[in-house]
C-alpha positions as CSV (number, residue, x, y, z in Angstrom):
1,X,-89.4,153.3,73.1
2,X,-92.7,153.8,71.4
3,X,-95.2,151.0,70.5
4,X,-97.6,151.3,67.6
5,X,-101.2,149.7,68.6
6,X,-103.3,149.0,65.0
7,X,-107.2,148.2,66.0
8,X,-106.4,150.9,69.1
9,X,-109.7,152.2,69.7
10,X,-111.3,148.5,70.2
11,X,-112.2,145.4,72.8
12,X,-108.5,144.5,72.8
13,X,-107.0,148.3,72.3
14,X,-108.2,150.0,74.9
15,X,-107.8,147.9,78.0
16,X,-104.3,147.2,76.4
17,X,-103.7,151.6,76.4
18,X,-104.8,151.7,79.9
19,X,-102.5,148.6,81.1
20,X,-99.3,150.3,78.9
21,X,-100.2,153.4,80.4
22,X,-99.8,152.8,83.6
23,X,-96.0,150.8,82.8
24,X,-95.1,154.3,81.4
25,X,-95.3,153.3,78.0
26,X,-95.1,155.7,74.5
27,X,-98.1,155.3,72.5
28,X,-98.7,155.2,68.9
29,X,-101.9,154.3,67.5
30,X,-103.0,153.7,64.3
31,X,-106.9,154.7,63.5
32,X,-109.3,155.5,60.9
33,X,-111.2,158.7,62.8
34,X,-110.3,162.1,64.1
35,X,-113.2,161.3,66.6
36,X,-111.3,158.3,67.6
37,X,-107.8,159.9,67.3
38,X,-108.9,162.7,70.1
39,X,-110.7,159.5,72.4
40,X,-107.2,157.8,72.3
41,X,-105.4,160.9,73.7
42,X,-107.4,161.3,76.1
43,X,-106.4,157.5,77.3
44,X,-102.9,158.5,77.3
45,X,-101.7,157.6,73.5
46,X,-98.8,160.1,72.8
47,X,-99.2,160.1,68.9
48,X,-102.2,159.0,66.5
49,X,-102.1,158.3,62.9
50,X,-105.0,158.8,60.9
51,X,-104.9,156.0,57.8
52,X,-106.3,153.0,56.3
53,X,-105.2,149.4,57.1
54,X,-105.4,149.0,53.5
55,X,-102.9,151.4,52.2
56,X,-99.3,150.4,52.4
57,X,-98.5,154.2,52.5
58,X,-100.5,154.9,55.5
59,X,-98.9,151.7,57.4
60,X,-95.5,152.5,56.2
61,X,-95.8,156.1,58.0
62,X,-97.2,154.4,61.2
63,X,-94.3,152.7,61.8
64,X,-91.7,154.8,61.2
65,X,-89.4,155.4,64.5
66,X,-91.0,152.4,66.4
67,X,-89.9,150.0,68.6
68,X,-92.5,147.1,69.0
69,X,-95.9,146.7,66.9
70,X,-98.9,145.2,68.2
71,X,-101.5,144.1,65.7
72,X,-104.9,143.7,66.3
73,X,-106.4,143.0,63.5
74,X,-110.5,143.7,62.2
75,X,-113.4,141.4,62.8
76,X,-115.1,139.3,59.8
77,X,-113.4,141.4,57.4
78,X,-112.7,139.1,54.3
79,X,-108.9,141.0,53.7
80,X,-107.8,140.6,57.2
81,X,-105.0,138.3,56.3
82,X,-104.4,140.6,53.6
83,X,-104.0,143.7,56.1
84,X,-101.8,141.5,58.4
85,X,-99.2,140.4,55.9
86,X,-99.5,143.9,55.2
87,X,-98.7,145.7,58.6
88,X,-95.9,142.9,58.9
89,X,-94.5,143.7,56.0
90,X,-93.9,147.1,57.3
91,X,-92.7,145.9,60.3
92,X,-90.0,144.0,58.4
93,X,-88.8,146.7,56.5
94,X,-88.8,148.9,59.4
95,X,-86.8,146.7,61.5
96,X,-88.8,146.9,64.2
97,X,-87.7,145.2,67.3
98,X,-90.8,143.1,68.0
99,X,-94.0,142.3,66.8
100,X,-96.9,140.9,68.6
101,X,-99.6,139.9,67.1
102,X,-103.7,138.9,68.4
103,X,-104.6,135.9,66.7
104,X,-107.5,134.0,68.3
105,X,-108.0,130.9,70.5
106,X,-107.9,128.0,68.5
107,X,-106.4,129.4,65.0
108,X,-106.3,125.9,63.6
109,X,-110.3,125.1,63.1
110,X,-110.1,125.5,59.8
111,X,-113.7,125.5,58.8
112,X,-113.7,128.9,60.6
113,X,-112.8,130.9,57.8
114,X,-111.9,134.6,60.6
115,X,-109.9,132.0,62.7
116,X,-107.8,130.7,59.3
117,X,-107.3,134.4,58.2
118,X,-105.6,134.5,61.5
119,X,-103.5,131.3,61.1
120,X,-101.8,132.4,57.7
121,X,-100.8,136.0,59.8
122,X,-99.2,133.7,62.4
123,X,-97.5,131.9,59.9
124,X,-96.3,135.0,58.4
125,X,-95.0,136.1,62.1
126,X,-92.9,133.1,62.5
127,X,-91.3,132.9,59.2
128,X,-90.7,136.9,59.2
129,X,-87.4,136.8,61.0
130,X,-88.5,139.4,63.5
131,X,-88.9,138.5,67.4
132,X,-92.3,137.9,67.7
133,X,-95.5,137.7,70.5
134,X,-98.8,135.7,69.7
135,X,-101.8,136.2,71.4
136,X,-104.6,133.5,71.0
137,X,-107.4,135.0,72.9
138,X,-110.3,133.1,73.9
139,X,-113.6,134.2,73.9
140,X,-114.4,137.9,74.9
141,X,-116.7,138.3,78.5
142,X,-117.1,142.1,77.3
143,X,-119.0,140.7,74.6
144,X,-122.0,141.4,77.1
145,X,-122.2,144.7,75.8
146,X,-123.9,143.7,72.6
147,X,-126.8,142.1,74.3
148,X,-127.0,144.1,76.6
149,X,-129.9,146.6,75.5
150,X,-132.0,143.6,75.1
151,X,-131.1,141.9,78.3
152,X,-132.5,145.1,80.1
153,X,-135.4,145.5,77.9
154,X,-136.7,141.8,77.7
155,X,-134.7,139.4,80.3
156,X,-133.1,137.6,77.6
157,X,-129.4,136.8,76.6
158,X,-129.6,136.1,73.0
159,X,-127.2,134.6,70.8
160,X,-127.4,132.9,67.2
161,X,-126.3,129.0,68.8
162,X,-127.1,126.9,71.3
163,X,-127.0,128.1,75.3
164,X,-125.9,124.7,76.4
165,X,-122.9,124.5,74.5
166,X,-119.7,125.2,77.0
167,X,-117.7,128.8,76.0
168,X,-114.0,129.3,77.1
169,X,-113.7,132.8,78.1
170,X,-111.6,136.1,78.8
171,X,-111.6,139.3,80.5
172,X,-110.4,142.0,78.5
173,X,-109.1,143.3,81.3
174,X,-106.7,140.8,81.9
175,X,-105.9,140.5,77.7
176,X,-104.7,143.9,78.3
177,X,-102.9,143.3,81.0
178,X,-101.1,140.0,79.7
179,X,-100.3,142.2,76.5
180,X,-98.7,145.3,77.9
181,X,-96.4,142.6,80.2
182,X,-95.9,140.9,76.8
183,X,-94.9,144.0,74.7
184,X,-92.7,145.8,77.8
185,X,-91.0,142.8,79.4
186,X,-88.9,140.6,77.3
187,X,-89.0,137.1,78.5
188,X,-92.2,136.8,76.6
189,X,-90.6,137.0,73.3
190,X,-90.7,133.7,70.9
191,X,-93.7,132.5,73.0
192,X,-97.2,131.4,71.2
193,X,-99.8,132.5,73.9
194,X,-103.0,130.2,74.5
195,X,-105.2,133.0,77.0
196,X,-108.0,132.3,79.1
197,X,-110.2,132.8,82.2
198,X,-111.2,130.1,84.6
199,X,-114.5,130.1,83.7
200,X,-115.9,127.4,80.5
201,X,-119.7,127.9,80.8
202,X,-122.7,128.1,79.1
203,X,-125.1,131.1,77.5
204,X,-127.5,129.0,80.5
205,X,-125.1,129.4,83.3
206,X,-123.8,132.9,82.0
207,X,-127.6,134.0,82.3
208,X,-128.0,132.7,86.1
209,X,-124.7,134.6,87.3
210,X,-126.4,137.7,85.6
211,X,-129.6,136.9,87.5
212,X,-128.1,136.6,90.8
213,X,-125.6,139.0,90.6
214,X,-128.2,141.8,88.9
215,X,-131.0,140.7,90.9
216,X,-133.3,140.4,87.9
217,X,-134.5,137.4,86.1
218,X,-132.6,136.6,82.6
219,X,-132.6,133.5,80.4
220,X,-130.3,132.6,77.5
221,X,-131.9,131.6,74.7
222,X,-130.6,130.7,70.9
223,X,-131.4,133.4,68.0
224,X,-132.1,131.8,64.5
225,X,-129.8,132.2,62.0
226,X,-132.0,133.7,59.7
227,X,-133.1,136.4,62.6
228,X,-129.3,137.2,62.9
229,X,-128.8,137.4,59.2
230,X,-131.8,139.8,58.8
231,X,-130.4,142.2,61.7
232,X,-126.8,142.1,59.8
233,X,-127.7,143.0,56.8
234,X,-129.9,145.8,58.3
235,X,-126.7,146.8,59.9
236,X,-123.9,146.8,56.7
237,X,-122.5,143.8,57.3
238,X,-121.1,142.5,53.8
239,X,-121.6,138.8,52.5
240,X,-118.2,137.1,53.5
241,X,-118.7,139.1,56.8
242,X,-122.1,137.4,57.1
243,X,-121.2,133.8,56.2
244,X,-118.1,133.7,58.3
245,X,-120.4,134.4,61.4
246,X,-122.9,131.9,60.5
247,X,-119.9,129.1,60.0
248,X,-119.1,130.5,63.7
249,X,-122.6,129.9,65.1
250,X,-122.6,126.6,63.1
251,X,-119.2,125.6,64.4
252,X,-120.6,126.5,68.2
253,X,-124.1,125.1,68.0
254,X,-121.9,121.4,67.6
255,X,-118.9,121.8,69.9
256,X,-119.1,125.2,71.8
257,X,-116.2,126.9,72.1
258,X,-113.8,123.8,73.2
259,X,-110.7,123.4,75.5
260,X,-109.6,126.4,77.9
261,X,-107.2,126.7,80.6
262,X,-106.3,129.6,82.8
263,X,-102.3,128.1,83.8
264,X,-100.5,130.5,81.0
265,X,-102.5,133.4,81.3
266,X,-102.2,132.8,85.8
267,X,-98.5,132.6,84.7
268,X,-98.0,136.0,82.4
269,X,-100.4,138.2,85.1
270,X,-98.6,136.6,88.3
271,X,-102.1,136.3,89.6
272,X,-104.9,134.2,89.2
273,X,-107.2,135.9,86.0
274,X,-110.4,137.0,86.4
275,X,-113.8,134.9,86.5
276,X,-117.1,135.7,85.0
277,X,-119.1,136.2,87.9
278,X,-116.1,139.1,88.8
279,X,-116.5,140.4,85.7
280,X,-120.7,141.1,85.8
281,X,-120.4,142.3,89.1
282,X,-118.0,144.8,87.3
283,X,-120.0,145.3,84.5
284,X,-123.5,146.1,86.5
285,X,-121.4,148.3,88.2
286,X,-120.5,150.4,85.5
287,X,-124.1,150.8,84.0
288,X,-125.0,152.4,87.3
């Protein structure tokens, strides 16, 4: 049985290669880059496809011969529905025996225009006919990594809304993890997936476990808007890419990033998932 991962070679791919690797799993992945292609082997994939999410050629040969699909779709891109319906409807006319699909916690808040791209895909994934997995993430702990470099360099955990505002969270660890069960074991098929960690905190309380646990003073604090928007464009970022960010910060800065409970994902490991404080002892461990 082989499984094509789109979106392989990121936060969700990877941990979700290492967990299917270990189950014994055949690996397809679909990515843009020879350099990414050869990283991918080297986690255990089996095949890689180099092509474009938006060519219907290039998805159509990606999923020749498979078994399941797993798409993860592309961050603050403005066609990202558009590349879902796409991969879908390849899946479809391949006949593929299951589909899973990573949506995002909280689809349904529609003035998040990435989070409604999501909820026309999901949608799409029920009406298609084929037996289907969603995965509604919450928010990513690994997210770290971006502030990182600024953390070390100036003690401060900086992010474009408030750092009082509560955050529902994830390990990517155990997204992985709950994945691989959920494309190798059957029982999970028909089920709509809300997924997170214990932990609901703030950019505040994240900053204290980072203190204590790294033994060096950090405080969150709250990035303008307009001090974001200057470093994206700097950085590529195109228009609807920028705008659906802000709407994000916007949509944070007022409610946080509401709701989270731990009982589904406890239920899909068969263990209790991971907590924050875990997860930066982890992290300060790797940058060692």
């Amino acid at each position: 049985m082989t499984i094509l991962i789109t979106g392989a070679s990121g936060a969700v791919g990877t941990p979700t290669i290492r967990h299917l690797v270990k189950r014994g799993a055949k690996i397809r992945a679909l990515t843009s880059k020879e350099s990414s292609a050869a990283n991918l082997k080297s986690l255990g994939v089996a095949e890689t496809v180099i092509g474009d999410l938006t060519s219907d050629a290039d998805i159509k040969r990606a999923v020749v011969g498979v078994e399941s699909v797993m798409h993860i779709p592309p961050r603050f891109r403005e066609d990202e529905a558009e590349i879902g319906l796409r991969v879908l409807g390849a899946a479809k006319a391949a006949k593929v025996g299951h589909f899973v699909f990573c949506s995002v916690f909280h689809p349904q808040m529609r003035d998040l225009d990435h989070h409604y791209n999501k909820l026309l895909v999901e949608e799409a994934v029920i009406d298609s006919g084929l037996p289907f997995t969603i995965l509604q993430p919450a928010s990513f702990m690994q997210n770290l990594r971006v502030e990182w470099p600024a953390i070390k360099e100036k003690g401060v955990y900086l992010r474009a809304y408030s750092a009082q505002q509560k955050m529902a969270l994830i390990d990517t660890d155990d997204l992985g993890d709950a994945a691989a069960r959920a494309l190798t074991e059957p029982q999970y098929r028909g089920g709509v997936f809300e997924l997170c960690g214990p932990d609901r905190l703030t950019n505040d309380e994240m900053a204290a476990i980072i203190t204590e646990e790294w033994g060096k003073p950090v405080r969150a604090d709250k990035q303008s808007l307009e001090d974001w928007k200057v470093w994206a464009v700097g950085r590529g970022w195109k228009p609807w890419s920028i705008d659906a960010y802000m709407k994000m910060c916007r949509h944070y800065d007022a409610h946080g990033y509401a709701g989270g409970n731990p009982v589904v994902l406890s239920a899909i490991l068969g263990r209790a998932p991971g907590g924050y404080r875990a997860f930066v002892k982890r992290f300060l461990a790797s940058q060692n």
